[in-house]
Each structure stands twice: as C-alpha cells, then as structure tokens.
PyMOL Python script that loads the backbone (N, CA, C, O; Angstrom):
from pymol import cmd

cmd.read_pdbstr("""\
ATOM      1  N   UNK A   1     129.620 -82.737 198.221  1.00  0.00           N
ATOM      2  CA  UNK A   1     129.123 -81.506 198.804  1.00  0.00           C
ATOM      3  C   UNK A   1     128.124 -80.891 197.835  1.00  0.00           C
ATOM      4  O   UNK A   1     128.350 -80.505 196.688  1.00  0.00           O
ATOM      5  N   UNK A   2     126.926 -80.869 198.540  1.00  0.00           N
ATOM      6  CA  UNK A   2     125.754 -80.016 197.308  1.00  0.00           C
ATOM      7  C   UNK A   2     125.671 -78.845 197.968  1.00  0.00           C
ATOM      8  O   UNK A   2     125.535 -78.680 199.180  1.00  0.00           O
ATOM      9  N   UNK A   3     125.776 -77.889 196.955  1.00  0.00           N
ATOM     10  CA  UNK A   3     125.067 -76.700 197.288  1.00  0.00           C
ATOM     11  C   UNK A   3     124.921 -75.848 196.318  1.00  0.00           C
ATOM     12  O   UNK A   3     125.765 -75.502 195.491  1.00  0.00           O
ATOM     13  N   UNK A   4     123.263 -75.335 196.489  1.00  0.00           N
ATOM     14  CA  UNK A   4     122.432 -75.215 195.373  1.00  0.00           C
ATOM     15  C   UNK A   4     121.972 -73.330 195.297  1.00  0.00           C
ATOM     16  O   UNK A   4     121.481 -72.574 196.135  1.00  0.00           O
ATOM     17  N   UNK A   5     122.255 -73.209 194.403  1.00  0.00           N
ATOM     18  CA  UNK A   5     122.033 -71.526 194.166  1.00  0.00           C
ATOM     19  C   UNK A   5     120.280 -71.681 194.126  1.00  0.00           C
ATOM     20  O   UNK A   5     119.462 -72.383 193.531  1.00  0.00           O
ATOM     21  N   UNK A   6     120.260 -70.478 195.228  1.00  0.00           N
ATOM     22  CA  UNK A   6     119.001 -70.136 195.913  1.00  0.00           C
ATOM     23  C   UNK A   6     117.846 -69.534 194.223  1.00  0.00           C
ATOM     24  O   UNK A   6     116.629 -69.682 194.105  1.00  0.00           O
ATOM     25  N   UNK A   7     118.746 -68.938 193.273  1.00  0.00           N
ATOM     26  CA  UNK A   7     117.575 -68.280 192.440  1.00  0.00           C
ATOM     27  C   UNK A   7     117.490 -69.377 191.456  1.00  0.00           C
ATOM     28  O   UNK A   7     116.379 -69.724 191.052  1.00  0.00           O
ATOM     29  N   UNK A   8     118.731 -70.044 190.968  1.00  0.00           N
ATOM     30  CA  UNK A   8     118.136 -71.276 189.617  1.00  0.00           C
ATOM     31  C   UNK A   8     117.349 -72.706 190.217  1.00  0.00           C
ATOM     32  O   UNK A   8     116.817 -73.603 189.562  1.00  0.00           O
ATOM     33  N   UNK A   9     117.468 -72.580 191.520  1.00  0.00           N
ATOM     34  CA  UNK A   9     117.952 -73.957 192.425  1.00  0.00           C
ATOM     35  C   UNK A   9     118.160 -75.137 191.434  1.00  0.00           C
ATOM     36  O   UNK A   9     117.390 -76.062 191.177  1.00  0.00           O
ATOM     37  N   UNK A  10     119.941 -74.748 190.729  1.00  0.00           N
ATOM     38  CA  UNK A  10     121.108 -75.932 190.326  1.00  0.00           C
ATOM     39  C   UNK A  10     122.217 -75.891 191.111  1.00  0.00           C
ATOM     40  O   UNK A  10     122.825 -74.931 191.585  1.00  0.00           O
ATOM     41  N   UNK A  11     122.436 -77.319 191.199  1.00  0.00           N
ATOM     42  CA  UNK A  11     123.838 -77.623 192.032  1.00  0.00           C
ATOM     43  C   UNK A  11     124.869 -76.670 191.188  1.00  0.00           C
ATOM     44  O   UNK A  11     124.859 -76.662 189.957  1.00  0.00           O
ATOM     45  N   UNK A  12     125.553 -76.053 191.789  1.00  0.00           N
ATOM     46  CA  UNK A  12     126.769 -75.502 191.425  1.00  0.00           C
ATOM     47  C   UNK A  12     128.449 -76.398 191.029  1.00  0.00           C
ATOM     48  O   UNK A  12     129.444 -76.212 190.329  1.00  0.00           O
ATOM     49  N   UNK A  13     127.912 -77.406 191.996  1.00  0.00           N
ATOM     50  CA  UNK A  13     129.091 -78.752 191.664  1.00  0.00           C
ATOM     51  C   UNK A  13     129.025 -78.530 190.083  1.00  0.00           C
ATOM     52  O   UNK A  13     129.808 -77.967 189.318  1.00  0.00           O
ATOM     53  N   UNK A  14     127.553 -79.314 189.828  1.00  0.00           N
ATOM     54  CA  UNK A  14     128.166 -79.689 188.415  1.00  0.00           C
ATOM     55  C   UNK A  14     126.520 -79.437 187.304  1.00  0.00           C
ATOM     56  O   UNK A  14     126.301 -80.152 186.327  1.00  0.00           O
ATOM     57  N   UNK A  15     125.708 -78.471 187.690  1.00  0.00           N
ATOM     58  CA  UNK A  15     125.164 -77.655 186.935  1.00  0.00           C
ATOM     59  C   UNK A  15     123.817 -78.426 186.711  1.00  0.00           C
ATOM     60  O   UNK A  15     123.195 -78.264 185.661  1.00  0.00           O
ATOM     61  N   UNK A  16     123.358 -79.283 187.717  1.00  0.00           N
ATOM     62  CA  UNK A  16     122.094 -80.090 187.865  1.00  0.00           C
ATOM     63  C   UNK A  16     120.742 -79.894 188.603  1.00  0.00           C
ATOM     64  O   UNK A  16     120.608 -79.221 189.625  1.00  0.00           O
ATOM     65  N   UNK A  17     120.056 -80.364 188.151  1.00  0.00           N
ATOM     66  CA  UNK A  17     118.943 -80.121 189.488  1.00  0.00           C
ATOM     67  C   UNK A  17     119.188 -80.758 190.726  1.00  0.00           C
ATOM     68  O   UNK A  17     120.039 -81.645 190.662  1.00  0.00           O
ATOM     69  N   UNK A  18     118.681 -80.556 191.839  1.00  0.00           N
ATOM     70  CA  UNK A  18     118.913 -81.126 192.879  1.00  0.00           C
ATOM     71  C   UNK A  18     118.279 -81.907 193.205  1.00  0.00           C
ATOM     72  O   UNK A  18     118.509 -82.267 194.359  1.00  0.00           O
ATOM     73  N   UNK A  19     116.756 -82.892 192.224  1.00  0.00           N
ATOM     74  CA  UNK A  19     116.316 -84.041 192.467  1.00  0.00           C
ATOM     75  C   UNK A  19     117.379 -84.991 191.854  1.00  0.00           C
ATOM     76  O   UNK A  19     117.550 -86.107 192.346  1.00  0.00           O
ATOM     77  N   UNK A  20     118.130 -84.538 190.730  1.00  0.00           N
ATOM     78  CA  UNK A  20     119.094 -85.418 190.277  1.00  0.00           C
ATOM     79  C   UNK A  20     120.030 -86.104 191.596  1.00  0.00           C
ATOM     80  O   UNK A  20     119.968 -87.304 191.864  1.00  0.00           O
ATOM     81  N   UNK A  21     120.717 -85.327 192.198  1.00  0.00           N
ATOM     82  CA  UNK A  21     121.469 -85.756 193.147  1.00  0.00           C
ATOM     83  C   UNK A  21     120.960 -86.639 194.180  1.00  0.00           C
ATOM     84  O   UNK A  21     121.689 -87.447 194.756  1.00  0.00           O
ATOM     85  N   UNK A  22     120.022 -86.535 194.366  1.00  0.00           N
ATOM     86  CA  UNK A  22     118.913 -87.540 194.724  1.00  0.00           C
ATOM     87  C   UNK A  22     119.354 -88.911 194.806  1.00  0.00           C
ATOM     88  O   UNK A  22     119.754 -89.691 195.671  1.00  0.00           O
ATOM     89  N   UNK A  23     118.996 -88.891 192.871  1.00  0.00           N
ATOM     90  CA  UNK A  23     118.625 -90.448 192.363  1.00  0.00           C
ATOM     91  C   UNK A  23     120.328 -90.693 192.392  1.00  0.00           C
ATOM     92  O   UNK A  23     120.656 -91.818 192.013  1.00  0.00           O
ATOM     93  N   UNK A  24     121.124 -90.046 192.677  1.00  0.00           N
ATOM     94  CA  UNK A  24     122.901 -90.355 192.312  1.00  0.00           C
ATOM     95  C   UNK A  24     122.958 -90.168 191.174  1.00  0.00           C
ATOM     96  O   UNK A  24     123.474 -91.070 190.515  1.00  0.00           O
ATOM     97  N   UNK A  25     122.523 -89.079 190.528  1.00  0.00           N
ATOM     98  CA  UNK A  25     123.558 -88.308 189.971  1.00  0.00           C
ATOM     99  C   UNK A  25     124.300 -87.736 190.004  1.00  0.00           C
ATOM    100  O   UNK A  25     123.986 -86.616 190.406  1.00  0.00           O
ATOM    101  N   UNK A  26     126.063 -87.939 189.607  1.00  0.00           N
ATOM    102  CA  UNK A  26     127.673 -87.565 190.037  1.00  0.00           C
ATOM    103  C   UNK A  26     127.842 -86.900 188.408  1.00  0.00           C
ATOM    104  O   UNK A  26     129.059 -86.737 188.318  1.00  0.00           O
ATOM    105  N   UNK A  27     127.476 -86.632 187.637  1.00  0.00           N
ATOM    106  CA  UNK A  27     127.909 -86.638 186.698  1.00  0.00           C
ATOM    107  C   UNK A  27     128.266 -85.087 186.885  1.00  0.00           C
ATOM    108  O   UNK A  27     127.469 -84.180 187.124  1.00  0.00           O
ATOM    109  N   UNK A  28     130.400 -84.948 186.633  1.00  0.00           N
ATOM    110  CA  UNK A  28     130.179 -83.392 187.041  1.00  0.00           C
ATOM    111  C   UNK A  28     130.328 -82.485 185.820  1.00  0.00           C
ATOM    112  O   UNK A  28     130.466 -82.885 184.664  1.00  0.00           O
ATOM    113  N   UNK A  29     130.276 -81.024 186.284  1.00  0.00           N
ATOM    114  CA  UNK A  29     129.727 -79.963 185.084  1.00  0.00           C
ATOM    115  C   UNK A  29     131.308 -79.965 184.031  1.00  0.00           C
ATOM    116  O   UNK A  29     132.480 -80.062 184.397  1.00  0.00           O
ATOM    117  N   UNK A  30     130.985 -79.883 183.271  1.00  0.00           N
ATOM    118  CA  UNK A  30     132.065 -79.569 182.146  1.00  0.00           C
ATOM    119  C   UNK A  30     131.509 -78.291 181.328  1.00  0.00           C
ATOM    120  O   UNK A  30     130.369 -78.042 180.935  1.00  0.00           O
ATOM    121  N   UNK A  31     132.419 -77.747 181.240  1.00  0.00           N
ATOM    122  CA  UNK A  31     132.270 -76.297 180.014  1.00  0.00           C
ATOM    123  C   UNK A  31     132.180 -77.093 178.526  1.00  0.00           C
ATOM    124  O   UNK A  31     132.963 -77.985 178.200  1.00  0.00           O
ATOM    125  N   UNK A  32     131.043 -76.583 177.666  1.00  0.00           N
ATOM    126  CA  UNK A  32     130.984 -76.671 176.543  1.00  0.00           C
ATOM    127  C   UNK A  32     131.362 -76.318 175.288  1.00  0.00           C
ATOM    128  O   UNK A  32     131.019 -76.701 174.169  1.00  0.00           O
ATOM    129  N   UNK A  33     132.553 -75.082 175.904  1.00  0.00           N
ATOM    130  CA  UNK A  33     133.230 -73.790 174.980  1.00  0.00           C
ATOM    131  C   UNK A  33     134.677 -73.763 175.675  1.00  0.00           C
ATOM    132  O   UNK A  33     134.953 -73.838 176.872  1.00  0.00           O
ATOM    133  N   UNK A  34     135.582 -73.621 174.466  1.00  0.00           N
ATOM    134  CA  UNK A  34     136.834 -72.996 175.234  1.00  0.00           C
ATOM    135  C   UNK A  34     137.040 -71.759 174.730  1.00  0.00           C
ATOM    136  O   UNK A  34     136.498 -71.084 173.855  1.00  0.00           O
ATOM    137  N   UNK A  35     138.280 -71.556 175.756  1.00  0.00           N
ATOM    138  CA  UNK A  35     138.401 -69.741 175.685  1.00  0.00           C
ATOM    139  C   UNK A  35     139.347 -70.057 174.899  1.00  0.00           C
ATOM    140  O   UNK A  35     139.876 -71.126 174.593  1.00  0.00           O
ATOM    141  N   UNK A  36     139.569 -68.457 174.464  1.00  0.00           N
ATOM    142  CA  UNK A  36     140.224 -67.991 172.729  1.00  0.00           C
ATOM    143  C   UNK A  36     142.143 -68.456 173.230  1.00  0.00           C
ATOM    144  O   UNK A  36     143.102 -68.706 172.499  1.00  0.00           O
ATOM    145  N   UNK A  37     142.047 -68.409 174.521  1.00  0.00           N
ATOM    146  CA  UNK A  37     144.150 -68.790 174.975  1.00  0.00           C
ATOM    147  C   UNK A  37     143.812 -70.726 174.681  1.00  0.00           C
ATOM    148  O   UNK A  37     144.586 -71.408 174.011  1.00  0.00           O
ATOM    149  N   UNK A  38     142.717 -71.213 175.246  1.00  0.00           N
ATOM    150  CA  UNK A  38     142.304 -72.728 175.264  1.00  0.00           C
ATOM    151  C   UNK A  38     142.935 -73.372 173.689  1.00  0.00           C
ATOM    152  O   UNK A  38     143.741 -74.260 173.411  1.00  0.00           O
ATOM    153  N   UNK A  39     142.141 -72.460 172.916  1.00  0.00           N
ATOM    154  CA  UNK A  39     142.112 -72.673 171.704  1.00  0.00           C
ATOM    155  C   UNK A  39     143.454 -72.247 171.112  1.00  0.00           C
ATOM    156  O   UNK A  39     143.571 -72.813 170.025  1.00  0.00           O
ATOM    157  N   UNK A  40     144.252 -71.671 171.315  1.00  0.00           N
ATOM    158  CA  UNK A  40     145.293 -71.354 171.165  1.00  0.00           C
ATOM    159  C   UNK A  40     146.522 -72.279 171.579  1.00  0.00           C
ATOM    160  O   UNK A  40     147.463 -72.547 170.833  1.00  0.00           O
ATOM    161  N   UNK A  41     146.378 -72.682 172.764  1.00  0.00           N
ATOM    162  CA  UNK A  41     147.023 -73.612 173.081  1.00  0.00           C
ATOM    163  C   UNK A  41     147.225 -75.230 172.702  1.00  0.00           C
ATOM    164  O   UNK A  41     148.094 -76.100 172.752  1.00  0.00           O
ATOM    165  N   UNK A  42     145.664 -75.020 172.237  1.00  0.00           N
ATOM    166  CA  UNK A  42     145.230 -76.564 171.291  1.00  0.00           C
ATOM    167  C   UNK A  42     146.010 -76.551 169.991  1.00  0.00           C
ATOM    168  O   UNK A  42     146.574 -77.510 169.465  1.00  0.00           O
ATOM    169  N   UNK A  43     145.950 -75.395 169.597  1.00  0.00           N
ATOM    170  CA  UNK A  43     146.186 -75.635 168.379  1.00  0.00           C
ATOM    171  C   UNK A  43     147.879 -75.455 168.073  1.00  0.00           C
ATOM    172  O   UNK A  43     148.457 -75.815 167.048  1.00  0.00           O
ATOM    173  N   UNK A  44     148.568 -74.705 169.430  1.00  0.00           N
ATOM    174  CA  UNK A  44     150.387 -75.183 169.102  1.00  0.00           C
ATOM    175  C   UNK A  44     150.295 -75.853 169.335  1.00  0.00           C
ATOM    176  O   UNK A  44     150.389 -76.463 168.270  1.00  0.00           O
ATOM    177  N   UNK A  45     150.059 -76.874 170.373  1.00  0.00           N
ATOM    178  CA  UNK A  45     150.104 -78.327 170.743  1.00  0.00           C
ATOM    179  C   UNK A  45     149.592 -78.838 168.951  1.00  0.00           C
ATOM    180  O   UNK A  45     150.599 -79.392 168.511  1.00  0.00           O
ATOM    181  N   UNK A  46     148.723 -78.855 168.078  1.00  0.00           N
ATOM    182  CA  UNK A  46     148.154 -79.527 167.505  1.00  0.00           C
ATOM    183  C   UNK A  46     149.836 -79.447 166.028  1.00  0.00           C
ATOM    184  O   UNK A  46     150.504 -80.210 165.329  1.00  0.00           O
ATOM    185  N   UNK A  47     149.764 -78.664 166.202  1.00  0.00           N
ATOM    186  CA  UNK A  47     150.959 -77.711 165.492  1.00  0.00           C
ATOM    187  C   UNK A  47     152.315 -78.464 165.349  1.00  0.00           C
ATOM    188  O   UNK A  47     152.946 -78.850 164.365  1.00  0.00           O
ATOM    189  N   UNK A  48     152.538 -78.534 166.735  1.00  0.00           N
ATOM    190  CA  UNK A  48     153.751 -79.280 167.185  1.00  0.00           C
ATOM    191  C   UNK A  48     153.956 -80.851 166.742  1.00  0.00           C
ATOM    192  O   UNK A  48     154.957 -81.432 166.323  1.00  0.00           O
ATOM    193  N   UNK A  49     152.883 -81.220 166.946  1.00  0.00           N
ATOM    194  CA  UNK A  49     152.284 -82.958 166.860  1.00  0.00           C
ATOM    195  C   UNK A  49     152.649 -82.861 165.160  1.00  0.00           C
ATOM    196  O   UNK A  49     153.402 -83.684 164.642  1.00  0.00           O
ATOM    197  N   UNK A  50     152.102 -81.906 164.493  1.00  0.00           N
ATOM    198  CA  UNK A  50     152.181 -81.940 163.145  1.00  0.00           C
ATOM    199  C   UNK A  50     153.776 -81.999 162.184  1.00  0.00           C
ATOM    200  O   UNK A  50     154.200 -82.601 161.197  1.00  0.00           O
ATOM    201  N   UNK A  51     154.138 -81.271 162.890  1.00  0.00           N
ATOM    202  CA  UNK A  51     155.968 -81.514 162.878  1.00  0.00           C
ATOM    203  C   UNK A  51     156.765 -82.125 163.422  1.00  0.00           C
ATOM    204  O   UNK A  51     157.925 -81.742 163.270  1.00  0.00           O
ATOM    205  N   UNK A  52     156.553 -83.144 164.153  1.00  0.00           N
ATOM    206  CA  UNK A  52     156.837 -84.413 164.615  1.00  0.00           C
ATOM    207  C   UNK A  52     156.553 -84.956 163.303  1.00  0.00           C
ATOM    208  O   UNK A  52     157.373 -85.047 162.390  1.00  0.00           O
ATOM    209  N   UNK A  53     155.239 -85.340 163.264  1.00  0.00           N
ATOM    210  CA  UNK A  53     154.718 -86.059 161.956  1.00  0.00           C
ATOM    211  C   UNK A  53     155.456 -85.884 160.923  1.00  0.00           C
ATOM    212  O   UNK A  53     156.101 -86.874 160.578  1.00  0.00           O
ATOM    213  N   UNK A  54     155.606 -84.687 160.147  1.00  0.00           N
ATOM    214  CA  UNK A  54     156.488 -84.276 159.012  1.00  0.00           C
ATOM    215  C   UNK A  54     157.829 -85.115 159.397  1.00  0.00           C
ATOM    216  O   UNK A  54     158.337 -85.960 158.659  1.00  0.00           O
ATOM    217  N   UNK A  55     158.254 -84.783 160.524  1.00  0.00           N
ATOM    218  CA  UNK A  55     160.243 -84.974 160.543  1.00  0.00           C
ATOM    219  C   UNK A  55     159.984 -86.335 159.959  1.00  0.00           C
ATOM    220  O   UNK A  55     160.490 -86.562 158.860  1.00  0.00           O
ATOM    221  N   UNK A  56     159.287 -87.244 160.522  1.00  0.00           N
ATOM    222  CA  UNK A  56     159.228 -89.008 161.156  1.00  0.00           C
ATOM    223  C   UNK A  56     159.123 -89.287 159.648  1.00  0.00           C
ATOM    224  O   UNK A  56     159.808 -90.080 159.002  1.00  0.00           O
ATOM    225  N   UNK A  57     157.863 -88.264 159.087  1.00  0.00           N
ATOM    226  CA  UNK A  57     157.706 -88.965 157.325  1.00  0.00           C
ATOM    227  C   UNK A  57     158.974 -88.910 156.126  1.00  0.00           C
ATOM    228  O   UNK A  57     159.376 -89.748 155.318  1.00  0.00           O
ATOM    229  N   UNK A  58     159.445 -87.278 156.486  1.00  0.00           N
ATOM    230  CA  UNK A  58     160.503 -86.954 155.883  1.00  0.00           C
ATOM    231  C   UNK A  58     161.761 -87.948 155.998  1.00  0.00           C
ATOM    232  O   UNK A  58     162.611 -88.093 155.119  1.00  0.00           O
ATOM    233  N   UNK A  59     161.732 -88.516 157.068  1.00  0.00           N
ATOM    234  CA  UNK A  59     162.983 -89.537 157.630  1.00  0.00           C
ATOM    235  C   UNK A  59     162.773 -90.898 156.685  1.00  0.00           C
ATOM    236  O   UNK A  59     163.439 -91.393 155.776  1.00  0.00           O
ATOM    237  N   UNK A  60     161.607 -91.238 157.299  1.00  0.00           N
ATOM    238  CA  UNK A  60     161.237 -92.638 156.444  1.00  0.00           C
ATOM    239  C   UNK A  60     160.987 -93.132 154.897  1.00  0.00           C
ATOM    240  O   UNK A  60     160.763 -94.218 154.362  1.00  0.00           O
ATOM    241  N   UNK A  61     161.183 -91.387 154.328  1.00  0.00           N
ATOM    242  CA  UNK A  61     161.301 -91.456 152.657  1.00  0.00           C
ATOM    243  C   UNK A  61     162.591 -91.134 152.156  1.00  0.00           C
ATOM    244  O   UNK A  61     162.997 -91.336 151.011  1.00  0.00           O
ATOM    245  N   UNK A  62     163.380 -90.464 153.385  1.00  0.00           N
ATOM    246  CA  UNK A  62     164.956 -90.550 153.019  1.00  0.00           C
ATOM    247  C   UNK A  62     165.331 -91.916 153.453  1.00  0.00           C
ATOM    248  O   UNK A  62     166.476 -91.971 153.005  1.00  0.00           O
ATOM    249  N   UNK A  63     165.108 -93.097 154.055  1.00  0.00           N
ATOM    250  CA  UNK A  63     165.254 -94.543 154.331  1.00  0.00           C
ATOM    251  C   UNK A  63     165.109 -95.248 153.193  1.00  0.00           C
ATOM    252  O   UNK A  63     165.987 -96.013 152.793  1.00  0.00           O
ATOM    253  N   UNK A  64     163.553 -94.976 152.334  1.00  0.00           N
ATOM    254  CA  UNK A  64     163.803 -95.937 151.425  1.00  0.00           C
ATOM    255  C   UNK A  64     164.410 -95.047 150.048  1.00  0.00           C
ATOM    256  O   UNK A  64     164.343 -95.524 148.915  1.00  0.00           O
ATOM    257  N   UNK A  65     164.837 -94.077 150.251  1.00  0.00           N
ATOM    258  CA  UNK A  65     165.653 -93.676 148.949  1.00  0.00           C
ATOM    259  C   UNK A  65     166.727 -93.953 149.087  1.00  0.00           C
ATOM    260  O   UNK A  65     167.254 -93.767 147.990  1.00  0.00           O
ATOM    261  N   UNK A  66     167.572 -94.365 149.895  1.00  0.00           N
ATOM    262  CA  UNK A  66     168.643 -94.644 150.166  1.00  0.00           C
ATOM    263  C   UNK A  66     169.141 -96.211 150.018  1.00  0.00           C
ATOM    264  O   UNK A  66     170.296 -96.522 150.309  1.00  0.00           O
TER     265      UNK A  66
END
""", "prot")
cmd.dss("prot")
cmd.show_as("cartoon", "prot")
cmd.util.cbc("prot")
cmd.orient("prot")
C-alpha cells in the first residue's frame, strides 16, 4: 500500500520517494534513534545478561577450585 504525503511527496510506509517504489523498492522505514524508556529497557536487559555472565563465571572458578 503506497501512500504518499501530499507536501514532502515520501511514502509514509517507509520514508522514500515514490520513484523508488517504482523500481521495487520494499525497503521499510526504521527509526534511527531510540527513546529514553527504549534505552532503558536495553540496558536492564543488557544488565541482566551481565549477571547471568557473572553467576556462570563465578560457578566455573568455584569448579576448578574445588
């Protein structure tokens, strides 16, 4: 489905010109920035992953001390 804002004339799909769609261009719009909760959320997730990591290392150096 194209449809093209009358003042930039870009596809709104995915932020192109509309000769692009033309030639088949599908390529769709992605944001280049995340928002400040995005980033927040990346980073407990990143957080979490990190203390996994710790337990698994902490485990495997009480293995060979033992």
């Amino acid at each position: 489905m194209l449809i093209l804002e009358v003042e930039t004339r870009m596809c709104r799909e995915c932020g192109c010109e509309p000769h692009r769609h033309e030639e088949g261009h599908k390529r769709p719009y992605r944001r280049r920035f995340l928002t400040k909760e995005e980033k927040i959320e990346r980073l407990q997730d990143y957080a979490e992953e990190l203390k996994k990591e710790l337990t698994a290392v902490q485990e495997q150096i009480k293995e060979l001390k033992s």
